[in-house]
KEKE-210546 format. One line per 8 residues: number of its first residue (from 0); for each residue x, y, z of C-alpha. Coordinates in steps of 0.25 Angstrom, whole numbers, always signed. Example, Ala and Ser with C-alpha at 12.3 -4.5 7.8 and 13.67 -1.06 7.14 Angstrom:
<atoms>
0 = +49:-18:+31; +55:-4:+29
</atoms>
This chain:
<atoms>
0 = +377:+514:+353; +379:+500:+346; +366:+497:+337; +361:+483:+342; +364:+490:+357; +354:+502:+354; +346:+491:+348; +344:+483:+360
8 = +340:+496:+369; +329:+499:+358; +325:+485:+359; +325:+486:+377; +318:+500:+376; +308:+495:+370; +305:+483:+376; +308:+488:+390
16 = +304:+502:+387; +315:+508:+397; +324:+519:+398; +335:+518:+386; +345:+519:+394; +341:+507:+402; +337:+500:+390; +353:+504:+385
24 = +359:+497:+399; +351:+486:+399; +357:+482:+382; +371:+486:+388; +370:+475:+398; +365:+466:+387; +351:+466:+390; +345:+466:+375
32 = +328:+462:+377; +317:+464:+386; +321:+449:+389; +333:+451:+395; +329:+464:+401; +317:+458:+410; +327:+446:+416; +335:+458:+417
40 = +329:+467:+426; +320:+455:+432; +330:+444:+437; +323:+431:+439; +327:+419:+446; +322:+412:+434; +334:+416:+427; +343:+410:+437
48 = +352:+397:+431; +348:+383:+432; +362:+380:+441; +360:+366:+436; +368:+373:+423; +380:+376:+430; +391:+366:+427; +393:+355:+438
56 = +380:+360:+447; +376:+347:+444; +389:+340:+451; +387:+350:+462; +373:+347:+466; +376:+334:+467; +388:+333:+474; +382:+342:+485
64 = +369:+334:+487; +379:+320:+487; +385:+328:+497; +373:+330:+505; +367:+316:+506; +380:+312:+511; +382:+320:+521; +395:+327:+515
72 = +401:+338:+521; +399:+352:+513; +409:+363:+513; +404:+375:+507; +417:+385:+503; +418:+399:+499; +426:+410:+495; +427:+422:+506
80 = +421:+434:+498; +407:+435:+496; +403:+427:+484; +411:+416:+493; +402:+419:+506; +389:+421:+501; +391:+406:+493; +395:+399:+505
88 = +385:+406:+513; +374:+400:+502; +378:+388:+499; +385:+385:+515; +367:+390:+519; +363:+381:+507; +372:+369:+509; +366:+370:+524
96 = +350:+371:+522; +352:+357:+515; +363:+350:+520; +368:+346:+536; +376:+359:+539; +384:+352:+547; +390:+345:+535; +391:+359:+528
104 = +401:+370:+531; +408:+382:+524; +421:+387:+521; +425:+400:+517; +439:+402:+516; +448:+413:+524; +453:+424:+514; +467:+427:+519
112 = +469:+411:+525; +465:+405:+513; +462:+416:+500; +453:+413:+490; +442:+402:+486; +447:+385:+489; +457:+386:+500; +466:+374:+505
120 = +461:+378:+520; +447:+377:+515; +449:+361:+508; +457:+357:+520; +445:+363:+528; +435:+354:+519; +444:+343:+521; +447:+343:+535
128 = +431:+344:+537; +430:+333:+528; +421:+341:+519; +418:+333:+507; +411:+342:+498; +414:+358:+497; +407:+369:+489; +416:+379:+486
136 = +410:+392:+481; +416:+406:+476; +428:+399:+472; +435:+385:+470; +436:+386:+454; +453:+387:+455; +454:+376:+467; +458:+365:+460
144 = +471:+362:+469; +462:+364:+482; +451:+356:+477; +458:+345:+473; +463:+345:+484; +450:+343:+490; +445:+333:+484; +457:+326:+487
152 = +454:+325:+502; +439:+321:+498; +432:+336:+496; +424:+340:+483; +420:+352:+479; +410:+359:+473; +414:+372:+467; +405:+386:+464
160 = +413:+396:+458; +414:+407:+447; +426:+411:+446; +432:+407:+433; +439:+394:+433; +453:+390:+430; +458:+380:+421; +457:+369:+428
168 = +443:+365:+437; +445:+362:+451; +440:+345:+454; +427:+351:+461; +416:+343:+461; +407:+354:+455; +412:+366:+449; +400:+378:+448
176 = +405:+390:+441; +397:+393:+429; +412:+398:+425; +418:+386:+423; +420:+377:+409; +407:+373:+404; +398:+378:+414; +385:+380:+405
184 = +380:+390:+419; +375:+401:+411; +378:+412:+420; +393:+412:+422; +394:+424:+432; +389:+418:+446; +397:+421:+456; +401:+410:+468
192 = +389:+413:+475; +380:+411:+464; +387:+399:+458; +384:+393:+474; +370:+398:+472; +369:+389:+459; +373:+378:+467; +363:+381:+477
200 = +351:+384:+468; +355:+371:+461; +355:+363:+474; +342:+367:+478; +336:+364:+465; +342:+350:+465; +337:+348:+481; +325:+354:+477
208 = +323:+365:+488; +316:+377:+485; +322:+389:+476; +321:+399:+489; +333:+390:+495; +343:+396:+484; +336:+411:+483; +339:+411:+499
216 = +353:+414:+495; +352:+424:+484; +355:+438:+491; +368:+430:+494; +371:+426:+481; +366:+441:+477; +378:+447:+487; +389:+438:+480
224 = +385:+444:+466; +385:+455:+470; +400:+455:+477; +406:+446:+467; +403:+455:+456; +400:+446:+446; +390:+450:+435; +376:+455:+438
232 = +369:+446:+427; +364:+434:+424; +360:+426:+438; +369:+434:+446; +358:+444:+443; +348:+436:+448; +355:+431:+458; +358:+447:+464
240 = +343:+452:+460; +336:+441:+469; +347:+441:+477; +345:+456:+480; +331:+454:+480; +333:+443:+493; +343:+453:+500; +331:+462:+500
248 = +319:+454:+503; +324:+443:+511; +339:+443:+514; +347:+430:+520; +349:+433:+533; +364:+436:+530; +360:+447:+520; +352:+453:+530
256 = +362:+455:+540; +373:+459:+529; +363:+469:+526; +360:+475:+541; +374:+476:+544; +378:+481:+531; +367:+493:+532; +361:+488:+519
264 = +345:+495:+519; +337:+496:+508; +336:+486:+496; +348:+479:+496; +354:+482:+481; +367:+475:+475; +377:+486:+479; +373:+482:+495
272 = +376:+469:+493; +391:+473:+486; +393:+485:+495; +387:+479:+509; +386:+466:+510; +397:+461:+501; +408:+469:+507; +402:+464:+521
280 = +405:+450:+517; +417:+454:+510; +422:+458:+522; +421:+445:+531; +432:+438:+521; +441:+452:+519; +443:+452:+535; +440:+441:+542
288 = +432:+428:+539; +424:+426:+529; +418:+412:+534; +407:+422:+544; +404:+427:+530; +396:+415:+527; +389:+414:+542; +383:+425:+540
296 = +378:+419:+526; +372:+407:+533; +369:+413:+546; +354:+413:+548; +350:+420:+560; +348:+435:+558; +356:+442:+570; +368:+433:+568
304 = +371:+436:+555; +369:+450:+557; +381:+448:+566; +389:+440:+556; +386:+452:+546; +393:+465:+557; +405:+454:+557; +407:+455:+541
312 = +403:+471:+542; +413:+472:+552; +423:+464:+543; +418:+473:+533; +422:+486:+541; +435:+480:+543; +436:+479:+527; +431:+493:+526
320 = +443:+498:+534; +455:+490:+530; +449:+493:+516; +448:+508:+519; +462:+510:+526; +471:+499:+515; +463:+508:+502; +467:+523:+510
328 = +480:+515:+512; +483:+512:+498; +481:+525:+493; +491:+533:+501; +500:+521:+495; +494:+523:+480; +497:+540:+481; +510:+536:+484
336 = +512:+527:+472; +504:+538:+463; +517:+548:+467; +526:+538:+460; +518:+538:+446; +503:+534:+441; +501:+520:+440; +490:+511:+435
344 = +488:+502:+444; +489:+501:+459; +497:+492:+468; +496:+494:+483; +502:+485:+495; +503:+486:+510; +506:+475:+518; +495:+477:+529
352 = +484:+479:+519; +472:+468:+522; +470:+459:+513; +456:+459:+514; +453:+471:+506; +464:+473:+496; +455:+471:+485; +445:+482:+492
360 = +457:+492:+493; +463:+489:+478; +446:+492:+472; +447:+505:+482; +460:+509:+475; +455:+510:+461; +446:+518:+466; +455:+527:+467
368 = +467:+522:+457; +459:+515:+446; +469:+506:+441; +473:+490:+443; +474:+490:+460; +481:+480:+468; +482:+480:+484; +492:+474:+490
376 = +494:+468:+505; +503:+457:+513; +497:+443:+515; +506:+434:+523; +519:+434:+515; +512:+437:+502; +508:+450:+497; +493:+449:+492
384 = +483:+459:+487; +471:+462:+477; +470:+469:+464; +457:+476:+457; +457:+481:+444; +450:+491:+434; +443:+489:+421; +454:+484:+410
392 = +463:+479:+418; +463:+465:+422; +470:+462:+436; +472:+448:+435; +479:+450:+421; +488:+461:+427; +491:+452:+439; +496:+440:+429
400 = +506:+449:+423; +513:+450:+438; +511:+437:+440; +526:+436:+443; +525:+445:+456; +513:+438:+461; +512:+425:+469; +499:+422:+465
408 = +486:+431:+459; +471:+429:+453; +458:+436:+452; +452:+443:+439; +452:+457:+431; +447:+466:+442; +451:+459:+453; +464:+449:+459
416 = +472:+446:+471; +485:+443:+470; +499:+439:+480; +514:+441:+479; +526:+441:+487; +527:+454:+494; +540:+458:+487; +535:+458:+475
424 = +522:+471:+477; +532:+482:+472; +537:+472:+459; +520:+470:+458; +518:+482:+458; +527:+487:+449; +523:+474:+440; +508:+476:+441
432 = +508:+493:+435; +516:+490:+424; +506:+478:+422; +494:+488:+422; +502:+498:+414; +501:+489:+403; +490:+485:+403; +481:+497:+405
440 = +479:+510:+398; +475:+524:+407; +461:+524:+401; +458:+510:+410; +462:+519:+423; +450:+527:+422; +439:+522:+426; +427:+520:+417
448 = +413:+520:+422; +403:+513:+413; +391:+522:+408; +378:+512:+403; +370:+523:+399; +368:+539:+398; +357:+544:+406; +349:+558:+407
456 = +344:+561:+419; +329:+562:+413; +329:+546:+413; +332:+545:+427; +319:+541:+434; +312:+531:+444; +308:+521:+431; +323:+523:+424
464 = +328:+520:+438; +319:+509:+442; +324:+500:+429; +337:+505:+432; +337:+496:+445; +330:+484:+440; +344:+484:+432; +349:+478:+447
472 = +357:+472:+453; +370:+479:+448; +382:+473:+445; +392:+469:+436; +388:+469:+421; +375:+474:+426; +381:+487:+433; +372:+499:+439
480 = +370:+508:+426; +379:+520:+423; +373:+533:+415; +381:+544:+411; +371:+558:+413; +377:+568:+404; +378:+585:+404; +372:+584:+420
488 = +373:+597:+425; +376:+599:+440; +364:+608:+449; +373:+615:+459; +370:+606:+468; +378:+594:+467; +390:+593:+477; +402:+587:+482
496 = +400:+577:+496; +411:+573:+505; +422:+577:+496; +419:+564:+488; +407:+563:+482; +396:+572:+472; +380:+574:+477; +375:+575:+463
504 = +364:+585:+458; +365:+587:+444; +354:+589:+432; +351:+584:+418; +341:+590:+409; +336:+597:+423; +333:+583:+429; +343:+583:+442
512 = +348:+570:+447; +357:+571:+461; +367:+560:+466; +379:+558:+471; +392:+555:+466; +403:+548:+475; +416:+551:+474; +414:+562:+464
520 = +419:+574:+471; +431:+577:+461; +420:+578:+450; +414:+589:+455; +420:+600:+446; +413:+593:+435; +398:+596:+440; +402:+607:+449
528 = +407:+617:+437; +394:+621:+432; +395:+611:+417; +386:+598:+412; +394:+584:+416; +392:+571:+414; +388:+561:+426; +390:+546:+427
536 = +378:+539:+437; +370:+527:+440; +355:+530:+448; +352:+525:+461; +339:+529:+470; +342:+538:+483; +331:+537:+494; +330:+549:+505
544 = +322:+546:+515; +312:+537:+507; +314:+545:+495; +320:+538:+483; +326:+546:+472; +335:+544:+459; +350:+546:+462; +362:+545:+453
552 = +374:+543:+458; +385:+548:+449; +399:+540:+444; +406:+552:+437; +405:+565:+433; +411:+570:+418; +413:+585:+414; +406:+587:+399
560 = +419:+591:+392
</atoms>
């Protein structure tokens, strides 16, 4: 271990006087004093930003009080995925407690009518309702065409973005994305919702109403950090602790419903609000309309939100389905292609796949196939379709170099969309493995699992766990931790389940820990052939029937060569 590294868990352990092993997480996520542990693993609101630092909040909050005292019209405009809902759902709320709502209105935009963020339906639309002054949120930061255009006809904009900025800044009014050029903002990993949020807290400080009025929206602000999987440090920590911490003692009526019709019980952690309610909202834009996304946001009355939540869980169960049939689909496609050689990566098209769930189906195929994916389907006359990638490759790098078969494409490492002409998917195809040939080598198509620490099972207890959970909410840069138990021996009773998954009983230094698994099932030689392996886990708490117990829940299984 590197010197100053020891050095720093020497200084934690004893100013902490914790396990180690926590101590050793807690320097690996830079976390170097008792300072810095405390705000650490007790959050405070105290530590949230002045917004007043982020560049241009200034020339927002003015332009939108001088819009109010003269009785402008507000548009509120949002992207169609849940960063983009919940924003318009906060600020649309907000804009409405303090403002005439009949001069204030939203627009979300459809995703198959109109794609992504600014759309020239959504300016002709401000236009037409003579709209003088529109806040865009989740997106805007590229739009310099369509908001010129814009103000051209007599519309302004006020921009809250994060995603990173091109050359040239659109003519917005505003721009708030602690992203942009000489933007002092400390914290540069908000996402849309939080930049919105910012604005939110800075109006209400500038109007001076009470703090609760901007704390009202924080489990929504917590549900888009939580989706958009931006890093879970800083103020997006903040954010998702008391965000969390809101979903569970007093949830917005929306939440609530989310939460009834989603099956949620229980304290509602991080992984509900990504695996729940996130793919509930998801759904709304990937199927139909995203625009009752946003009435259920605003809607106050209990019962009828509850009703607008079973339309989005509906839309949801469509998703599931379409999801589930296009990935079953794909792989009798891809045990075809495998016939004709290995390859490594992984290009699939059918005509009548749906759109909507592309990018669901192409993370579902590296499940099985880890390696570069792109899935593929018909979009009017254009072929369209979304790519996922792995760790070491970048995407939207590989993407560039086929830029001559491609009509148009953007995105990032792990993740892009692209369109071509439909004669052109073989040629693409072709073009796009010999891209990832060269740039890969076989080591990257193995998937690595980060270990933070080893861990005997004579340290696992109610206190190691109890600090192990004040390390939530989990997330990127701030994942759950990973231990590695080594020479585990099995009982006898460990066994397969469903043909998939292990139910785990297994002992170290005579301390037994049970668990399960998932997906396992083809490792079971390893701990069924009577010799000491190797196990890769994180620890979770089961409760029975009112009795809680520690749990592991187990990534791998390694033979002791």
């Amino acid at each position: 271990m590197h010197k100053a590294r020891e050095e720093t868990i020497q200084v934690l352990q004893k100013e902490l006087g914790i396990n180690r092993v926590i101590c050793q997480i807690l320097a690996q996520r830079n976390i170097n004093n008792y300072q810095q542990a405390f705000e650490f693993f007790r959050p405070s609101l105290n530590g949230l930003h002045d917004p007043f630092l982020m560049k241009d909040m200034e020339k927002a909050v003015d332009r939108i009080t001088r819009a109010m005292e003269k009785g402008e019209k507000i548009l509120v405009y949002g992207d169609y995925d849940v960063d983009g809902t919940t924003a318009v759902g906060c600020m649309y709320q907000f804009i409405c407690q303090i403002y005439d709502p009949s001069r204030t209105s939203f627009y979300i935009p459809h995703r198959y009518r109109e794609g992504y963020g600014i759309s020239q339906a959504g300016v002709d639309h401000a236009i037409a309702e003579s709209v003088q002054l529109v806040i865009a949120l989740d997106c805007g930061i590229k739009s310099v065409d369509l908001i010129s255009y814009a103000l051209s006809k007599g519309v302004e904009f006020i921009i809250c973005d994060h995603h990173i900025p091109g050359d040239v800044l659109p003519p917005a009014t505003a721009i708030l994305n602690p992203k942009q050029p000489g933007c002092a903002y400390p914290f540069k990993e908000l996402c849309g919702c939080g930049v919105g949020w910012k604005l939110i807290m800075a109006l209400v400080q500038r109007i001076g109403l009470p703090e609760k009025t901007y704390l009202n929206f924080l489990d929504l602000a917590a549900t888009a950090v939580a989706a958009d999987i931006v890093p879970m440090t800083g103020e997006n920590r903040i954010i998702s602790f008391y965000g969390l911490k809101k979903a569970n003692e007093d949830p917005s009526i929306s939440i609530k419903a989310l939460m009834e019709v989603s099956g949620v019980k229980g304290i509602v952690s991080v992984q509900h609000l990504v695996y729940m309610i996130a793919p509930r909202v998801n759904a709304a834009g990937r199927m139909d309309d995203a625009r009752k996304v946003v009435h259920l946001f605003t809607e106050e009355n209990l019962s009828k939100a509850i009703a607008l939540a079973n339309l989005l869980h509906s839309d949801n169960a469509d998703r599931k389905e379409a999801d589930s049939s296009i990935t079953e689909e794909a792989l009798t496609l891809l045990r075809e292609y495998e016939k004709l050689g290995k390859r490594r990566s992984t290009v699939v098209y059918q005509p009548h796949w749906h759109k909507g769930v592309v990018g669901i189906v192409a993370s579902r195929l590296i499940e099985h196939y880890y390696r570069p994916t792109i899935v593929l389907t018909k979009s009017g006359d254009m072929v369209a379709g979304s790519a996922r990638s792995i760790p070491g490759f970048n995407i939207h790098d590989g993407l560039d170099q086929c830029a001559s078969l491609l009509l148009g494409f953007g995105g990032h490492y792990f993740a892009a969309g692209m369109t071509m002409l439909p004669e052109n998917v073989n040629a693409f195809r072709e073009k796009f493995e010999t891209v990832v040939e060269s740039m890969i080598d076989d080591d990257i198509l193995t998937p690595i699992i980060n270990i933070d620490a080893e861990l005997r099972f004579s340290e696992i207890n109610e206190t190691f766990y109890k600090i192990l959970s004040q390390m939530e909410p989990f997330g990127p840069e701030n994942p759950q931790p990973v231990f590695v138990a080594r020479a585990v021996a099995n009982t006898g009773y460990s066994r397969v389940v469903k043909d998939l998954h292990i139910r785990f009983v297994v002992k170290q230094d005579n301390i037994i820990m049970s668990g399960i698994g998932f997906n396992l099932a083809n490792k079971f030689s390893i701990i069924g052939n009577g010799n000491p392996f190797d196990i890769v886990f994180t620890i979770d708490e089961n409760e029975w029937q009112g009795n809680k117990s520690l749990q592991i829940k187990v990534l791998d299984v390694k033979s002791i060569s």
